[in-house]
Each structure stands twice: as C-alpha cells, then as structure tokens.
ZASE-444388 format. One record per atom (N, C-alpha, C): residue in three letters; x, y, z. Coordinates in steps of 0.001 Angstrom, whole numbers, plus 500000, padded with zeros to 6 digits. Layout:
! residues N
AlaXYZ/...
This chain:
! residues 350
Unk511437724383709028/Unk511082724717707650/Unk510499723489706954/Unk511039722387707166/Unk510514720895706683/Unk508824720590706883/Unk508995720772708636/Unk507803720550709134/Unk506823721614708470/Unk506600722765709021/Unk506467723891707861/Unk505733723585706642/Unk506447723273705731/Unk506822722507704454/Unk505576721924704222/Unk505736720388704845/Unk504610719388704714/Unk503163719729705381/Unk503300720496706303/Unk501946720774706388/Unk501443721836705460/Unk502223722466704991/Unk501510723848704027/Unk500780722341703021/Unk501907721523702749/Unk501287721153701704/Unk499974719644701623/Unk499874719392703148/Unk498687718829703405/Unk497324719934703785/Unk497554720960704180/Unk496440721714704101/Unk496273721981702665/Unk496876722200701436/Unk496512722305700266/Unk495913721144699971/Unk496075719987699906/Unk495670718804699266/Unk494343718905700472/Unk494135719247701613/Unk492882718874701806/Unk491839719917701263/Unk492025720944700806/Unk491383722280700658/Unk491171721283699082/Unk492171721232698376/Unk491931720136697267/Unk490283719462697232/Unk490453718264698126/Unk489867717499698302/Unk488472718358698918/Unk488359719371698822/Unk487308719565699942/Unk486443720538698779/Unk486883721083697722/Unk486898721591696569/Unk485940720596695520/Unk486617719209695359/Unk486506718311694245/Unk485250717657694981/Unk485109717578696409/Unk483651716937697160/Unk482155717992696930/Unk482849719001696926/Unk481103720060696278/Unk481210719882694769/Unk481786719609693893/Unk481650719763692663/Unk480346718742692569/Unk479510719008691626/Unk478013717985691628/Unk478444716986690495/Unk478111716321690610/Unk478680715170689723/Unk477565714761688617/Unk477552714132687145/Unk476528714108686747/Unk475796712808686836/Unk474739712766687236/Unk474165711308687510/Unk473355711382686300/Unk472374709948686358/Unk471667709173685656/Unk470422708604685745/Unk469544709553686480/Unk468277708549686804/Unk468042707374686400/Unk467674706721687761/Unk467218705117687705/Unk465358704992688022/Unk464421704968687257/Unk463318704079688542/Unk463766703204688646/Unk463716702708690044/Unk464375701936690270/Unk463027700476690482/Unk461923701534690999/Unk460875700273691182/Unk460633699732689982/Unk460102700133688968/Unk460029699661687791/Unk461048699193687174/Unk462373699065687569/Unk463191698271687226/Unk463308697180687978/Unk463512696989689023/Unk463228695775690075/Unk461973694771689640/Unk461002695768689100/Unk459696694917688927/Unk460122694155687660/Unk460668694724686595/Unk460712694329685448/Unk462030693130685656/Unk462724693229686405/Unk463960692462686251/Unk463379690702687013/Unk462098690782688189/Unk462139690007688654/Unk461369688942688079/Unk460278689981687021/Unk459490689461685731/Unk459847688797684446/Unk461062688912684384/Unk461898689432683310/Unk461518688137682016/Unk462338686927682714/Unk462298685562681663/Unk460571685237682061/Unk459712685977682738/Unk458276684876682382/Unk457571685856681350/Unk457710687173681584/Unk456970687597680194/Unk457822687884679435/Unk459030687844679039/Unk459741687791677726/Unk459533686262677229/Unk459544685436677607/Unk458864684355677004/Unk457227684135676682/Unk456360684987677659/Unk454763685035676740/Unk454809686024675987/Unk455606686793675753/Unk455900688122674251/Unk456055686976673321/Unk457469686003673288/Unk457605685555672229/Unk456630684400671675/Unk455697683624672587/Unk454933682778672141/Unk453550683389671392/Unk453431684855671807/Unk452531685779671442/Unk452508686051669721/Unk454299685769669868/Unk454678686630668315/Unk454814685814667494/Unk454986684288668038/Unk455394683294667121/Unk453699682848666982/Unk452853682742667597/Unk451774682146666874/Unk450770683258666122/Unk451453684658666231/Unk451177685515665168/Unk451552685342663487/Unk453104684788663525/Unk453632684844662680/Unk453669683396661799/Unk453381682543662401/Unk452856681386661809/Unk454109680770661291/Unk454118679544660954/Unk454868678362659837/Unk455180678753659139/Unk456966679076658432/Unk457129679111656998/Unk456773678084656801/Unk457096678565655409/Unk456535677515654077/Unk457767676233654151/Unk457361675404654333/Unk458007673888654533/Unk458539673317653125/Unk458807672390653314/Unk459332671874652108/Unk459929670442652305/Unk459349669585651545/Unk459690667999651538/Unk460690667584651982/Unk461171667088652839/Unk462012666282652820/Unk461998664428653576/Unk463419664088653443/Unk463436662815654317/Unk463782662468655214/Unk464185661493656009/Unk464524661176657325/Unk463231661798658305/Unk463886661577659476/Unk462732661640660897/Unk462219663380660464/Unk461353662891660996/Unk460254664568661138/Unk461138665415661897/Unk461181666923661529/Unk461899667902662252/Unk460899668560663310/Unk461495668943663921/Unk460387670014665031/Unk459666671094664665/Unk458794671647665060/Unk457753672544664390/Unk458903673679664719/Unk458769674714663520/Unk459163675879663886/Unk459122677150664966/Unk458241676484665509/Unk457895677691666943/Unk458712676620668067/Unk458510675036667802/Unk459387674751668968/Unk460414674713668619/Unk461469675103667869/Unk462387675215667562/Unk463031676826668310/Unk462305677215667507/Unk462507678623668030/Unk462422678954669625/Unk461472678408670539/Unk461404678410671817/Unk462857677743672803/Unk463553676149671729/Unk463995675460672217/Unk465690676659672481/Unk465805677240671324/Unk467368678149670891/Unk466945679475671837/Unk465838679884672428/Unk465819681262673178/Unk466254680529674302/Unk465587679283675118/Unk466086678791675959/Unk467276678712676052/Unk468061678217675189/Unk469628677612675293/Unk469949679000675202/Unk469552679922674658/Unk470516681167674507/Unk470275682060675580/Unk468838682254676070/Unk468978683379677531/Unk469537682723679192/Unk469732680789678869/Unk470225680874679723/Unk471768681052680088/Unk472216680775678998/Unk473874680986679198/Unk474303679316679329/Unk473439678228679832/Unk473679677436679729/Unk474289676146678544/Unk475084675086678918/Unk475063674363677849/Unk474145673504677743/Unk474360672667676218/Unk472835672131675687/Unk472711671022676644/Unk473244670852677195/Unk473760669260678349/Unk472018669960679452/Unk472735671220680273/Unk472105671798681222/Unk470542672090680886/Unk470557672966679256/Unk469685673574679270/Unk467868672643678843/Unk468248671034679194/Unk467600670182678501/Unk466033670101680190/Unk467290670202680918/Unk465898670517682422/Unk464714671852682156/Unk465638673009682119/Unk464494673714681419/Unk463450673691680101/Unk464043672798679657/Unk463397672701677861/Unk462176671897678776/Unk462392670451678945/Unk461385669983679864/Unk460667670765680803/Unk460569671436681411/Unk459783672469682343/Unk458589673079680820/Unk459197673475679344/Unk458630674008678670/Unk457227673100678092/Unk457837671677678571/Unk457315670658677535/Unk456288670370678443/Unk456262670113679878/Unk455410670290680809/Unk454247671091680650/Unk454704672460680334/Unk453738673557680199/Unk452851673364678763/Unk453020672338677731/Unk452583672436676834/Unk452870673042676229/Unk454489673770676316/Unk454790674451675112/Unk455393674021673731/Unk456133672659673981/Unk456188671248673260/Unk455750670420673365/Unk455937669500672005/Unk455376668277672028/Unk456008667076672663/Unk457474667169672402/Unk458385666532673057/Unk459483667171673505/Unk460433666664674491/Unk462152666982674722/Unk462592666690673749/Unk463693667590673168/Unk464665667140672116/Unk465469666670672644/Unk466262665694672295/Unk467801665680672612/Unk468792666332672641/Unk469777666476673417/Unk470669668340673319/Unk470931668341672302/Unk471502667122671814/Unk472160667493670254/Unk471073668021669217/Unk470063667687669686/Unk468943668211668445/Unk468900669753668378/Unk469072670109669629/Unk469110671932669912/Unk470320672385669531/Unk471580671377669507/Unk472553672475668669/Unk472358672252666958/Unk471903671239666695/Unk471538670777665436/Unk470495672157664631/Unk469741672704665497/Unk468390673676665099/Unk469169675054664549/Unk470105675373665489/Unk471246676619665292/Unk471683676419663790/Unk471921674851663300/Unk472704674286661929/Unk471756675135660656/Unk470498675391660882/Unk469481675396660109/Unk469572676762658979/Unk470071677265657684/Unk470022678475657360/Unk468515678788657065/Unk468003678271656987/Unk466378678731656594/Unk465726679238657982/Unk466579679034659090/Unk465721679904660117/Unk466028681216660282/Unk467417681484659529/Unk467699682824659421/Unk467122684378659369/Unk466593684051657822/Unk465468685184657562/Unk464482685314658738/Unk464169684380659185/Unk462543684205659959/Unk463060684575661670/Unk464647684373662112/Unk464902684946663195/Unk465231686235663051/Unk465395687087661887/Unk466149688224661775/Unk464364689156661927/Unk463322688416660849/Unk461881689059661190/Unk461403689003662459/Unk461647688279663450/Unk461346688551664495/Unk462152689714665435/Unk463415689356665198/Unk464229690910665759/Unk463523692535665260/Unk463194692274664309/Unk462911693424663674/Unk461156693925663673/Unk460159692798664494/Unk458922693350664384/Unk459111693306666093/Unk459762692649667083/Unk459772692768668395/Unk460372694753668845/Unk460912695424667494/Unk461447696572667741/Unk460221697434667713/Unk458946697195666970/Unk457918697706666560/Unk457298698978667871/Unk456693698067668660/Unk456211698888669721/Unk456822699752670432/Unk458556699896669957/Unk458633701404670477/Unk459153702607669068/Unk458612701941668280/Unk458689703019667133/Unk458548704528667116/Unk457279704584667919/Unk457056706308668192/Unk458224707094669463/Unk458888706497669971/Unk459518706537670870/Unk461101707102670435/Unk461678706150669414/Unk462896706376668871/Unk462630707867667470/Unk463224708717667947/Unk464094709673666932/Unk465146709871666338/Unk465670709349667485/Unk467432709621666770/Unk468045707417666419/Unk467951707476665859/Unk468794705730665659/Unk470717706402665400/Unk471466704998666198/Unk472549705075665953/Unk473030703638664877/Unk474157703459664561/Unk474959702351663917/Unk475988702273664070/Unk476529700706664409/Unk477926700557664699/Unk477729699356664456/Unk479257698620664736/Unk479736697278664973/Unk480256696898665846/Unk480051695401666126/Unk480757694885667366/Unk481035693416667185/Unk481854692754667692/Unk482768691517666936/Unk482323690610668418/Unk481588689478667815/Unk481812687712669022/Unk483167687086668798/Unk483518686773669691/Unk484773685776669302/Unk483941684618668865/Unk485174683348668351/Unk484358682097667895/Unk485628681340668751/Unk484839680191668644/Unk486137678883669369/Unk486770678098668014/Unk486794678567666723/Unk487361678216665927/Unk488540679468665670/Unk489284678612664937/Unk490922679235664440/Unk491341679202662982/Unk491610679910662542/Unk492447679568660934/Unk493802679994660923/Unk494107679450659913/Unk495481680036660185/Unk496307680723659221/Unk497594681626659824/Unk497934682543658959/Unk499206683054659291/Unk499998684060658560/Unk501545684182658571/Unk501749685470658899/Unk502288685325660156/Unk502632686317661504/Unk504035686688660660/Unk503563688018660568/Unk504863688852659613/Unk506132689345660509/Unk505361689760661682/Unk506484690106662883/Unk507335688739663166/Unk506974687438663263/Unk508038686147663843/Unk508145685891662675/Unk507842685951661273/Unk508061685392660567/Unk507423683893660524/Unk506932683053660926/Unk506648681988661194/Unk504740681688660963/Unk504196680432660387/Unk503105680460660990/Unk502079680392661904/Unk500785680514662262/Unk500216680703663490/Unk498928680511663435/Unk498048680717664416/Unk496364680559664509/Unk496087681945664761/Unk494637682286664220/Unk494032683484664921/Unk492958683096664885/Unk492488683504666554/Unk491171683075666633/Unk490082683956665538/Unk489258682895664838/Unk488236683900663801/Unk486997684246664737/Unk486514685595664043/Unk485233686205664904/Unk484176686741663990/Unk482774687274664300/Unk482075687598663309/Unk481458689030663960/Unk481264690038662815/Unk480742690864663109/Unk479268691310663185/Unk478644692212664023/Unk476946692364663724/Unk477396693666664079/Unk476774694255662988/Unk476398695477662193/Unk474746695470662758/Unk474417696570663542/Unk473363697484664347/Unk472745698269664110/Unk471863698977663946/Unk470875700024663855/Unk470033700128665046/Unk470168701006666026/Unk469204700713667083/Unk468707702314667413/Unk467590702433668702/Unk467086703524669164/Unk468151704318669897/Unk468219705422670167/Unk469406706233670864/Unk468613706017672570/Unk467224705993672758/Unk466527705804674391/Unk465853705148674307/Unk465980703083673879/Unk465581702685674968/Unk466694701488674114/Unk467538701503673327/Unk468243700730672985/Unk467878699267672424/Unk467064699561671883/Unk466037698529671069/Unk466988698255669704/Unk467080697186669149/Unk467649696848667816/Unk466275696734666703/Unk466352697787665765/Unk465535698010664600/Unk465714697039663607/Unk467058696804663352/Unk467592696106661940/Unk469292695773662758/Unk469417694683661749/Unk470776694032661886/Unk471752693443660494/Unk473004692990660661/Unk473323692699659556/Unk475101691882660198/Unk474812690876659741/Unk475815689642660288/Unk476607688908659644/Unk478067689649659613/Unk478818689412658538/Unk480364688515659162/Unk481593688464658001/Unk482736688050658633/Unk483455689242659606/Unk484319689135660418/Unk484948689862660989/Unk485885691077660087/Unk485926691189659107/Unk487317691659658433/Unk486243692611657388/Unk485093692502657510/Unk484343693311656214/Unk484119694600656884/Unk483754695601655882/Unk484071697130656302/Unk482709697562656977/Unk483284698141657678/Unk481394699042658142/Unk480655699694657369/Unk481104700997656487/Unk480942702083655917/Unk479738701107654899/Unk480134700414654356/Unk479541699714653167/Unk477803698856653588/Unk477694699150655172/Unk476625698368655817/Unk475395699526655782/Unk475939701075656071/Unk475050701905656723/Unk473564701518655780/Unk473686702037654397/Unk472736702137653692/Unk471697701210653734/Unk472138699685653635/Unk471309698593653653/Unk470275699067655168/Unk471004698980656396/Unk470645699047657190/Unk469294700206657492/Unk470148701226657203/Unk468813702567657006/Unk467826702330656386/Unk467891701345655218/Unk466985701207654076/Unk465718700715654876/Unk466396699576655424/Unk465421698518656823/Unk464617699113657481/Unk465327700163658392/Unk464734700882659239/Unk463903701754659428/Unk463886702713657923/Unk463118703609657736/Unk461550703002657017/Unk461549701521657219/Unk460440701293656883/Unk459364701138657549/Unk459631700834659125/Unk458605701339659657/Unk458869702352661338/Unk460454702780660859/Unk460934704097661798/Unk460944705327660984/Unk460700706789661877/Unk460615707924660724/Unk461503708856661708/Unk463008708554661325/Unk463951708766662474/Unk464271710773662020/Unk464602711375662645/Unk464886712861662853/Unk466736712719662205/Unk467269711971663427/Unk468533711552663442/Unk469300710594663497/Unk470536710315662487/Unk470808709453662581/Unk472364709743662444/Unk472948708766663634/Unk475127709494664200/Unk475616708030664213/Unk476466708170663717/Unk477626706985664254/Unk479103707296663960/Unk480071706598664164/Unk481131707260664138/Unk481811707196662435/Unk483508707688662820/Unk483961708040661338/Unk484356707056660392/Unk484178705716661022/Unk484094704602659997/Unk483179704764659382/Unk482002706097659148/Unk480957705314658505/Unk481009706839657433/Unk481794707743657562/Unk482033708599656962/Unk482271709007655135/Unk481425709242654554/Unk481162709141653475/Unk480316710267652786/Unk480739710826651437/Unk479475711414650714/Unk478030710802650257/Unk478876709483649856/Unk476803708684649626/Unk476774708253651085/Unk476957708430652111/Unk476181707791653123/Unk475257708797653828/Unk476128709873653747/Unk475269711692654501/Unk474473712013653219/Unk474423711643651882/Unk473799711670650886/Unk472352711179651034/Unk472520709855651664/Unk471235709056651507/Unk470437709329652799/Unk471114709291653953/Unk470869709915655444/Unk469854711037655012/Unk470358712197653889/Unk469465713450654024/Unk468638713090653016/Unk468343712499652262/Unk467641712138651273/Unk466006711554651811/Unk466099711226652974/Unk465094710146654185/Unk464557711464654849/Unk465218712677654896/Unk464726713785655761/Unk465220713276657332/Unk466652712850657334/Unk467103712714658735/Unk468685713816658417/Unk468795714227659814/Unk470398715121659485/Unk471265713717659828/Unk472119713832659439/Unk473436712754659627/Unk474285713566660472/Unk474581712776661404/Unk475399713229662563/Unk476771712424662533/Unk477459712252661502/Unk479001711755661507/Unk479962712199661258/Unk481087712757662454/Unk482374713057662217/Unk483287713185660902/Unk483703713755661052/Unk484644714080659867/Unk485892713202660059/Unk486679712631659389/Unk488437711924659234/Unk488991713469659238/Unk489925712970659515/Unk491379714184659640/Unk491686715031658218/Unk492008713905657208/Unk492091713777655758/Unk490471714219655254/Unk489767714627655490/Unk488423715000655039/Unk488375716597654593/Unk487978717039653451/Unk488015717962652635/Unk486199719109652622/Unk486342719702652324/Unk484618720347652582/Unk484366720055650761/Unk485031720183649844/Unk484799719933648802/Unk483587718887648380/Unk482119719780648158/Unk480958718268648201/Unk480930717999647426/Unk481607717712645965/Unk481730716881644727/Unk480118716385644137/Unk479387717419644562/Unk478006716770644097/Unk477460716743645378/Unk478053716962646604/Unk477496716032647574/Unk476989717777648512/Unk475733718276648650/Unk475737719359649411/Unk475832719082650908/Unk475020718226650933/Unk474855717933652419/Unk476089717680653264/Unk477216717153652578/Unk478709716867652809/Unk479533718326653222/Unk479035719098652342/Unk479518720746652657/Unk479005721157653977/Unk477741721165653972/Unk477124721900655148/Unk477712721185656057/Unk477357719995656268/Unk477837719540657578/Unk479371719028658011/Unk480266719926657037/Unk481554719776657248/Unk481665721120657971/Unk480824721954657328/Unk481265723497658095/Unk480453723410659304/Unk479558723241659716/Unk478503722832660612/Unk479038721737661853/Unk480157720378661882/Unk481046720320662536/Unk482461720643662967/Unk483296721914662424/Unk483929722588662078/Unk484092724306663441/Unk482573724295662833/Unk482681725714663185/Unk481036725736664854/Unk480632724894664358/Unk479524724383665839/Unk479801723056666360/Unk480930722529667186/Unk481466721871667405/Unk480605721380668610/Unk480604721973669760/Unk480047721717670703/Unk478424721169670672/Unk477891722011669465/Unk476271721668669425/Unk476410720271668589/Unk477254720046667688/Unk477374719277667011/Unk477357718013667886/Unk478371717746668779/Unk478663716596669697/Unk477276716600670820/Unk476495717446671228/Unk475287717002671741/Unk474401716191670657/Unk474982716078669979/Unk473483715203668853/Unk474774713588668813/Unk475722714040668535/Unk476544712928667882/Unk476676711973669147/Unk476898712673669995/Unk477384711541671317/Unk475737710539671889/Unk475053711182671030/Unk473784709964671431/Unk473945708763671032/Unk474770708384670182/Unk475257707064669331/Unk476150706944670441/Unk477092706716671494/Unk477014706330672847/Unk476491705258672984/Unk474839705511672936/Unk473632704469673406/Unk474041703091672803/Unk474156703365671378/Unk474847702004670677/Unk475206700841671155/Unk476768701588671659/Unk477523700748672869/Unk477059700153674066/Unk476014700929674570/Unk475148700386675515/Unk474254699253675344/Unk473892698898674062/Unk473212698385673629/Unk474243696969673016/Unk475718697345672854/Unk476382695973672633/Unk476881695138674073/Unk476720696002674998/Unk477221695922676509/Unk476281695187676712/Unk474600695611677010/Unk473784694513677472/Unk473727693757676553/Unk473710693275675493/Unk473772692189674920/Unk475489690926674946/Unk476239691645675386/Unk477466690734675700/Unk477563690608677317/Unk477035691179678479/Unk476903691187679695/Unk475747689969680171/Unk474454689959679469/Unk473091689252679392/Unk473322687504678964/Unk473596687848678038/Unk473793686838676998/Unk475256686064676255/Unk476766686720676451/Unk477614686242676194/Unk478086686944674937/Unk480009687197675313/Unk480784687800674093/Unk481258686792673346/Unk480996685950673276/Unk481752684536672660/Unk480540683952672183/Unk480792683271671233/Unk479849682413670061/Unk480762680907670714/Unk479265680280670705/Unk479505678656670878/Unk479485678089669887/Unk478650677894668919/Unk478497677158667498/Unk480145677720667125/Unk479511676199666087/Unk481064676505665162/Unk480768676558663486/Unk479749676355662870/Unk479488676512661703/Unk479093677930661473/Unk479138678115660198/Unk479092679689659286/Unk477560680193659905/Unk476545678774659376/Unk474965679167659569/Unk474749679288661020/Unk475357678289661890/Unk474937678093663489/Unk475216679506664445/Unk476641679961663872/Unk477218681306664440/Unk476122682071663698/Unk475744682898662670/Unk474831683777662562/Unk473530683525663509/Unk472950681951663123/Unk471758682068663754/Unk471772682578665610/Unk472905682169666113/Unk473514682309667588/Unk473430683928667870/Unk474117684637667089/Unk473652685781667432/Unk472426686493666528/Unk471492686009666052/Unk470123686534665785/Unk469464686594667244/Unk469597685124667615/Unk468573684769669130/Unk468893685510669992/Unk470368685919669864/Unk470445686695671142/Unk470339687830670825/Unk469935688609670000/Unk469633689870669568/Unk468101690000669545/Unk467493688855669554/Unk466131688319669619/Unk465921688843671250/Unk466414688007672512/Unk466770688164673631/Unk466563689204674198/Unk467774689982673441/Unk467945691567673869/Unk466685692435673642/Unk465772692276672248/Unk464750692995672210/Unk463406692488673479/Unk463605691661673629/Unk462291691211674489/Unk462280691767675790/Unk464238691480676093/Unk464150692075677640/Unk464001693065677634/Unk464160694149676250/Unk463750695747676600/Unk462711696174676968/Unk461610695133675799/Unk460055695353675183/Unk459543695300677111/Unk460071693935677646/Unk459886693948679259/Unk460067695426680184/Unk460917695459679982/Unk461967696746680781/Unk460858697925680534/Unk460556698398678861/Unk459728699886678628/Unk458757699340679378/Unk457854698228679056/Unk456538697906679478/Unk455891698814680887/Unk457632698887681995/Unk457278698966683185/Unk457851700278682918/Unk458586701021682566/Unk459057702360683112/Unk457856703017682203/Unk457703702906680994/Unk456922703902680433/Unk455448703737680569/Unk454794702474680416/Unk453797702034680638/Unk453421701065679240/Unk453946700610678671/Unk454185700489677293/Unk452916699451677518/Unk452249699373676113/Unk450875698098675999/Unk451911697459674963/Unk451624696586674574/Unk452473695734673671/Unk451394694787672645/Unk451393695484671589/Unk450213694977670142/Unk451060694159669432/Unk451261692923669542/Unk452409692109668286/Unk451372691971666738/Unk450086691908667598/Unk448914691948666206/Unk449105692955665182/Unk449291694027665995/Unk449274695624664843/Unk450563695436664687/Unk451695695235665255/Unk453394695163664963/Unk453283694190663640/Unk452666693348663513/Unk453441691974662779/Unk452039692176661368/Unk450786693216661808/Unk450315693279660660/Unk450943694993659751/Unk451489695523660477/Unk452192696508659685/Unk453149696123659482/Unk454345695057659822/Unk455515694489659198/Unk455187693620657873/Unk454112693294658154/Unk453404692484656959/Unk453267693735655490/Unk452560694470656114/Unk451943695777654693/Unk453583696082654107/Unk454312696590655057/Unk456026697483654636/Unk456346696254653831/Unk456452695012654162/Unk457180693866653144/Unk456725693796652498/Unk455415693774651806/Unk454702693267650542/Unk454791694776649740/Unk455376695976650571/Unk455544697136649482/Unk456705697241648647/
C-alpha cells in the first residue's frame, strides 16, 4: 500500500510537470542583430550624438570672474559624460579623458580633481537638464503613452537622527530623489525633476507634464497611486490625455468639481481588466530606472547638494543617448539635433 502510495503520487507530479511544460509562456521579442550592432557601437556614437548637440547648442552666457580660466563648457560637459558612462573613478577616468584630448576633443587634460570640481558647478544645471530633454526629441512621434515615477540614489553622506525604536541616536544614510517622465516604448526620459529624498511625488506630476507636453502630444499618461489626485487627473484631461491612475483604498467617486475623477473612478471600478492594460504600461518606467542604475550606477559619488544633482543629470544624459543609439538601429531612426534643438528653441521662447 506504501509502495502503491508513492508511486500514485509520482505519476501525479509528473503528469504535473508534463502539463506546466506545454503551457506557452509569454515572451518578449528581442532583434537581436540590431541590438548586438547597437551595443558594440554603443560609447562611439553616443559620444558623436553628444558633440553633435553640444556644438548645436553653443556657450552659455559667461560671466566675469577671477582666478585661472575655467574650461569651455562643451569640455566640461564631455569631461563628466566620460567620468559618468564609465563607472570609473576620477583617478582612472583621466586615461580616457586623454584619448579625448588626443582626438581634439580638448584643449587640455584636466586634473581629476578638476573633473570632480565641474560636477561642483550649479550653473551647469539648467544647461544639463536642456540637453536631457532635447536628446528625447527624435523619438517624439514615437511615444503616446508617457509614464511618471520616482526613484532614490543613495549618497555616501549621513546625517543624523533619533531612532525612536532604541531610543538612542544614529546616522541615516541621506539619498536624493529623481522624479521621471518618460516614453512607455522606447524608455526615453522627456523631462526630469531632482529633489531631496523625503519630498512627495504627487506634488511633481504637474510641473513635469507641463515640460513634456511641450514638445510631446501624449494620448496617455499612468503612474501609480502616489500620484493620485483630483487636480492631477484634472490637469492630465485638460492636455486631452486620459489619466491612467489607480485609485487609494480610502478614495471616494465624489468629483467635488472634479468630473474626470468620477468617470474614471467608475471606469476603474467597474472595467478593471481594460483599465490595467493601459495602466501597467507605466511598468516601462521601472525599466527605465533599471537601465539607468544597471548602466551607470545606484549610488551617487559626489557629496555636495549641486555635485549630486548635476551626477544624476549626466547620467540621465547617458541614458538618453544610449537609447537615441539603440532606436537608431531597431527602428531605423535618422537623428536631426538641428530640427530637435531648433524646435526646443521656438517651445522656450513661447
């Protein structure tokens, strides 16, 4: 009866197993050639994109000062993509800077310290955040649906504070957040926004949309229930996009003014399933914080307020180029930084 027993119940587990092996599983198309091609290409034309875009975009406006001459702004900018796509430190990344300087892409080697010194700079801010945001350009017709979220760098700095559970005081490591707007297919970053760790999401969407819809004309736009709000599905439908965000538990259909809040309370409610085919495209998001912390690093090296923002501009800088690379080859993409950076030009002066 034992023997019996155990085999009844290994012929079940293989009938099991033999069951769960025909089930089709869902895959993911890869080209794979055009990815191979693009990956082996990768750092020589994501670096002639950006020399393309920087002598499009020319010299800010300077301003007097003293001590030794600073570096031109494009070699500046060349010197921080270096240090940042290689992962390297400024010690290491001074052989490649030279390889650049060779090529005539500088005038001189900096000294490492001069390259963490460039990160120090808040005036390169604005001018790295315009480049994130006109490198998104050329796949404009491409993106329909944009998602938004957040995602936190650690820092190698600490502050400190009073651990209620030991009672006692302590360190916590501090971190900073970047607030996203990107494409749902090809994971391109449109707009950004780079704050402390502890500030709310909900309060980012609008700015962000505002950005985006200036030279994206998105269908849809999902992210999750942190971002859940009457003025946020307010302003979402106001653009002529549906808002695709979850409801809280505590969430009421009552639209207090707010229609669009009604409909699409009953509308995720009662079409649940159709609902989550639109919403789960914000997914991509995450995909999009993955290659940028997989590529480029989850941890911030700088230690100042300005150096940490500028640290993750570049590498959000990074992330757009290797895409702009990546579409080039799967879709066939041409790449105009001329028409990108003269229609980023017209939207700003409106």
């Amino acid at each position: 009866m034992w023997k019996n027993g155990r085999l009844g119940e290994k012929q079940l587990e293989l009938k099991e197993f033999q069951v769960m092996k025909k089930v089709k599983q869902l895959t993911y198309p890869q080209d794979w050639s055009a990815y191979n091609q693009a990956k082996c290409k990768e750092k020589t034309i994501a670096l002639q994109l950006l020399l393309e875009l920087l002598d499009l975009t020319g010299e800010p406006n300077k301003f007097k000062r003293t001590g030794r001459p600073s570096f031109p702004y494009k070699e500046k900018v060349i010197c921080m993509w270096i240090y940042s796509h290689n992962r390297f430190s400024s010690r290491r990344s001074i052989s490649d800077i030279e390889l650049a300087k060779q090529l005539g892409l500088l005038t001189k080697t900096p000294h490492f310290n001069s390259v963490i010194n460039m990160f120090r700079e808040s005036s390169m801010s604005d001018k790295l955040l315009e480049l994130v945001e006109i490198t998104s350009l050329p796949l404009r017709m491409f993106e329909e649906h944009l998602s938004i979220d957040s995602t936190g760098f650690s820092t190698s700095t600490f502050e400190r504070w009073f651990n209620i559970r030991t009672q006692k005081p302590s360190k916590l490591r501090q971190w900073k957040k970047v607030h996203v707007i990107s494409g749902a297919k090809t994971n391109i970053i449109t707009s950004l926004a780079v704050t402390d760790g502890t500030v709310a999401d909900s309060p980012e969407l609008i700015p962000l949309v505002k950005k985006a819809i200036k030279n994206f004309n998105p269908r849809e736009i999902s992210s999750d229930k942190a971002y859940s709000s009457r003025e946020n599905l307010k302003f979402i439908s106001s653009i002529g996009a549906v808002p695709y965000i979850p409801f809280k538990k505590n969430s009421i259909q009552n639209p207090k003014g707010c229609k669009i809040w009604s409909a699409m309370y009953e509308y995720f409610f009662n079409n649940k399933e159709e609902f989550d085919k639109h919403y789960h495209q914000r997914s991509n998001v995450e995909s999009t914080f993955s290659m940028i912390k997989r590529n480029f690093g989850n941890r911030l090296r700088m230690k100042s307020f300005d150096s940490q923002i500028n640290e993750i501009l570049v590498r959000c800088l990074c992330h757009n180029l290797t895409v702009l690379v990546q579409e080039s080859f799967e879709l066939g993409l041409e790449i105009d930084f001329n028409n990108c950076v003269n229609l980023y030009s017209a939207q700003k002066d409106n």
